[in-house]
N, C-alpha and C positions, 0 to 999 in steps of 0.2 A: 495562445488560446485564451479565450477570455469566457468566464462565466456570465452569460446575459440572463438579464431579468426576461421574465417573459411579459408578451404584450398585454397590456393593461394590470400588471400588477408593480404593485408598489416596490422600487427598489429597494427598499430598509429590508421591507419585509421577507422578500423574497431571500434576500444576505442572509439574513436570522435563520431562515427555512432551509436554505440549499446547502450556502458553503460555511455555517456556523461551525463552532471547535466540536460540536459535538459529531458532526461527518468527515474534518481533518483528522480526529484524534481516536478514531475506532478503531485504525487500523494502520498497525508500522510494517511496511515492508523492510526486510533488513535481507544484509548482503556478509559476507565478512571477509570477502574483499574490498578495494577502497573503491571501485567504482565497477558497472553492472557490463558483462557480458557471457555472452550465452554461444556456444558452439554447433548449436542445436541442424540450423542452414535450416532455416523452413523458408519454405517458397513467399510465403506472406509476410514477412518477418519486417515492422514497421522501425524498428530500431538497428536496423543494419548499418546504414550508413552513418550513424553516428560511433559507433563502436571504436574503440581502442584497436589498432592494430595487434594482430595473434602474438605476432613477434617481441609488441612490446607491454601486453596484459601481465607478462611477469614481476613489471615494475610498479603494480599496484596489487602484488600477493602481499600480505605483511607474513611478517618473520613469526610470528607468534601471536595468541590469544592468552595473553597471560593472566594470575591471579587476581591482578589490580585489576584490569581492562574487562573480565566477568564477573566482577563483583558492579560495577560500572553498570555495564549490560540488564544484572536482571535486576538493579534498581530501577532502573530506565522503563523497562519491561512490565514492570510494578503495574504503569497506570494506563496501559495499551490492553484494550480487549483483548485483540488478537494481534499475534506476530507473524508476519508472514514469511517466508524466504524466496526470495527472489532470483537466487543461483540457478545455475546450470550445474546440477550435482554432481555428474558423473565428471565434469571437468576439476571438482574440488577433491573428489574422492582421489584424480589420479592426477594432479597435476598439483595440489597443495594436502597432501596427506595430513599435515600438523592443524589445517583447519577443516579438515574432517573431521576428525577427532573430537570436537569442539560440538557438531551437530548430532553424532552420534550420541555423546554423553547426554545430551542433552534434546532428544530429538522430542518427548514427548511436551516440551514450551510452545513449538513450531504448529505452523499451517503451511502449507506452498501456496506462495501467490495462484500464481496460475503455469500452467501447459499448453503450448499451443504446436498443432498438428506433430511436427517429428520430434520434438519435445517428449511426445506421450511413448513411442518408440523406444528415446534414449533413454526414458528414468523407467520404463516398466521393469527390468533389473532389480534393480533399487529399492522403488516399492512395492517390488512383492515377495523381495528375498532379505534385506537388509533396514531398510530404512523407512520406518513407521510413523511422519507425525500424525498429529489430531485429525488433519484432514488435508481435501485441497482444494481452495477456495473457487477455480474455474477452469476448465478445460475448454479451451475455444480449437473448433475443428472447420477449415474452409472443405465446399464442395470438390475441390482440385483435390485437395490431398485423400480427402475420402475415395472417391471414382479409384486411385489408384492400390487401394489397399480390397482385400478380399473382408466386404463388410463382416463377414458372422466372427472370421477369425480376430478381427479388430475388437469387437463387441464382447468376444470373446477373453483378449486382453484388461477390458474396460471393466469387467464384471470382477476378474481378479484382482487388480489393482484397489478396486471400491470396497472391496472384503478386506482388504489389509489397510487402506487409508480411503476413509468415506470422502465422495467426491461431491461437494456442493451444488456447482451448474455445470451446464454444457451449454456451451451457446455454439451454434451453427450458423455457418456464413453462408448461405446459399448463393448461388449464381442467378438465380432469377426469385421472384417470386411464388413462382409452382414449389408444393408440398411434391418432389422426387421423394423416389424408392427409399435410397436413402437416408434423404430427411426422416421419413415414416419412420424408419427403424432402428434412427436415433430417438425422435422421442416417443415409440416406444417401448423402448430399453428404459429411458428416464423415468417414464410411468410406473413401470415396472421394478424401480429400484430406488425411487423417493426421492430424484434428484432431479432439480429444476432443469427445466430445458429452456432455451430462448432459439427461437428464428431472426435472424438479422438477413442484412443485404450484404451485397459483395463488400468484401474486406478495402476500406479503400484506399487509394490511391496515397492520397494526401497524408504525410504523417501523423499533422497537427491536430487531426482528424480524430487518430488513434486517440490520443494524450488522456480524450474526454473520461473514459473509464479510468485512467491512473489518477484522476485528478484531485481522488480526497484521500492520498495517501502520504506519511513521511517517508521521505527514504534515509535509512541510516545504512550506512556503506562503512562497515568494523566500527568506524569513530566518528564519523561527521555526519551531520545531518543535511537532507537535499530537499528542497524544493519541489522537484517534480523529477520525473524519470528522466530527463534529454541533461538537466544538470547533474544528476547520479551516474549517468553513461559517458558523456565525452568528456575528452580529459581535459578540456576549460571550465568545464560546469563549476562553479564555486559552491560549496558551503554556505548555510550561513547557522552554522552552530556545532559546538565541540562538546562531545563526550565527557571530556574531561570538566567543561565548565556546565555542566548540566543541573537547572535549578529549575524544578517545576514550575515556581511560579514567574522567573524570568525567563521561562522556554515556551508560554501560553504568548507572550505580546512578541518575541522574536521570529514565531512561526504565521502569527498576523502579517507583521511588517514585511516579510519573506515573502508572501503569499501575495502578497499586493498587486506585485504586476501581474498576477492572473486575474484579477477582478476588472470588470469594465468601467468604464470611465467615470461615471458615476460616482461608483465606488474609491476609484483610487484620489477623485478629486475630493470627495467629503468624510472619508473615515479619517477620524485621529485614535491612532494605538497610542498607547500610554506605559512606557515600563515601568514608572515608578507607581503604579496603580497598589488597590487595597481591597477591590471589590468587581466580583463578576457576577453578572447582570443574572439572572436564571435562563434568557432566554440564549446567549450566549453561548455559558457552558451549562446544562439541563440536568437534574440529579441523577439519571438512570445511568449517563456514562462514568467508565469505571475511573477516567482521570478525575471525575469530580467526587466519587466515593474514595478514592487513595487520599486525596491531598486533607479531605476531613480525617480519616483514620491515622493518618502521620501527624496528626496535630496542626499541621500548617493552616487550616482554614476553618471559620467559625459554618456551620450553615443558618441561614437565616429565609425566612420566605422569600423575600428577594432576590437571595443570588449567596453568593461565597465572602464570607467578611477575610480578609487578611489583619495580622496585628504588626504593626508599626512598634516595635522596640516595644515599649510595654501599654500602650496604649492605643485604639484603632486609629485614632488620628482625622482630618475630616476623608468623609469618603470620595474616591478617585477610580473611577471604574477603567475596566480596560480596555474601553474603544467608548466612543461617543462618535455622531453625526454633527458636521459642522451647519449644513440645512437642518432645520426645525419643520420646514416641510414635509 
């Protein structure tokens, strides 16, 4: 998947606008497993065939979430808006008890990514008798799975669950374009309870397709950092960043470089990242995100109208920004 500029604007600009650190770094999906599966079986389910087999997801539970490895975490945690969770819960709850425990303790840090159709089934449980974060970021429901559920008593789930964890959006896949029964009375339920509704088109086909909405997120899976969702799910996907070595300001030009191959050509042929850099641009990383309020508060970065000073040993040194365009155009 590649991020394209739209027609007739400026590629710099549109980089600066769309996929800047400021839309990568709002928001960390995290896992605490080592990599992402979900037992949910939804009929739509875009990340199925990438999946870890059942049999051998045991080989990616870790042993433990120990004192070192959350001390880690909610440093990490520090400079992320929001954290999302990305699990399938009810399989952590009874299939890795020791990192339940872990969400529990600590449930009110969390948001849930998202739920999608039999998903909302298998954690209603959970959230509305045990397991309370902040909120939950999306609930996406196709017309397939609705038609077969008796809509009031569904709605009826949907209103309990939002009373114990407020539910951000509902986005609806319809099968055609006509506003159905249905649809109507999903959004207005949404109307009726303060949460965005979106109407889309059929859920589709093509994976790659899907990616588009995952695609301003990190994924941290227990200890590494991913990419995009298809490298946090199969078990070839690499890393390209460790828990253990995590430094703010060496984790800003690693998650550029990483990001690369999503950007279109343009892009990958004229950005230069820079890690030994000393300064970020404002338009880059913007004051309002909370990574760029953490790294002034920890003392690590000077603010300046500009952009973010870093200090070189005891002196600024000359300035080195973290990305430049190799066209002047």
């Amino acid at each position: 998947m590649e991020f394209q500029s739209q027609e007739k604007t400026d590629p710099k600009t549109y980089f600066l606008k769309n996929n800047g650190l400021d839309r990568i770094l709002y928001n960390l999906d995290f896992s605490v497993l080592q990599k992402y599966r979900c037992f949910a079986n939804c009929k739509n389910c875009y990340t199925k065939d990438l999946w870890i087999p059942a049999k051998q997801i045991e080989n990616y539970i870790p042993a433990a979430i120990n004192e070192s490895l959350r001390s880690q975490l909610f440093k990490v945690f520090e400079y992320f808006d929001k954290v999302s969770i990305i699990d399938d819960l009810k399989f952590i709850k009874d299939g890795a008890p020791h990192l339940w425990s872990f969400y529990m303790e600590n449930q009110n840090l969390f948001y849930l990514s998202s739920l999608n159709d039999n998903a909302v089934l298998r954690h209603f449980p959970l959230l509305t008798q045990e397991f309370f974060p902040q909120g939950i970021n999306e609930i996406c429901l196709s017309e397939d799975f609705m038609n077969r559920q008796n809509s009031i008593e569904f709605l009826g789930m949907l209103e309990k669950i939002h009373q114990r964890v407020p539910i951000k959006n509902i986005t609806f896949y319809a099968r055609t374009d006509e506003m159905t029964t249905i649809a109507i009375q999903m959004h207005q339920w949404c109307l009726a309870n303060e949460v965005k509704f979106k109407s889309a088109g059929p859920v589709p086909n093509n994976i790659i397709q899907n990616w588009a909405s995952r695609s301003q997120s990190i994924f941290l899976m227990h200890d590494r950092f991913y990419n995009d969702l298809k490298t946090a799910t199969t078990a070839v996907g690499q890393s390209y960043a460790s828990l253990d070595d995590f430094d703010s300001r060496s984790f800003l030009a690693q998650t550029l470089n990483a990001r690369m191959v999503n950007y279109n050509q343009f892009i990958r042929q004229n950005l230069n990242v820079y890690v030994d850099y000393n300064f970020i641009p404002l338009p880059v990383l913007p004051p309002f995100t909370k990574f760029y309020k953490t790294l002034i508060s920890k003392g690590l970065a000077v603010e300046t109208k500009y952009g973010l000073l870093f200090h070189n040993s005891d002196s600024f040194g000359p300035i080195k920004p973290l990305m430049d365009f190799k066209t002047k155009e």
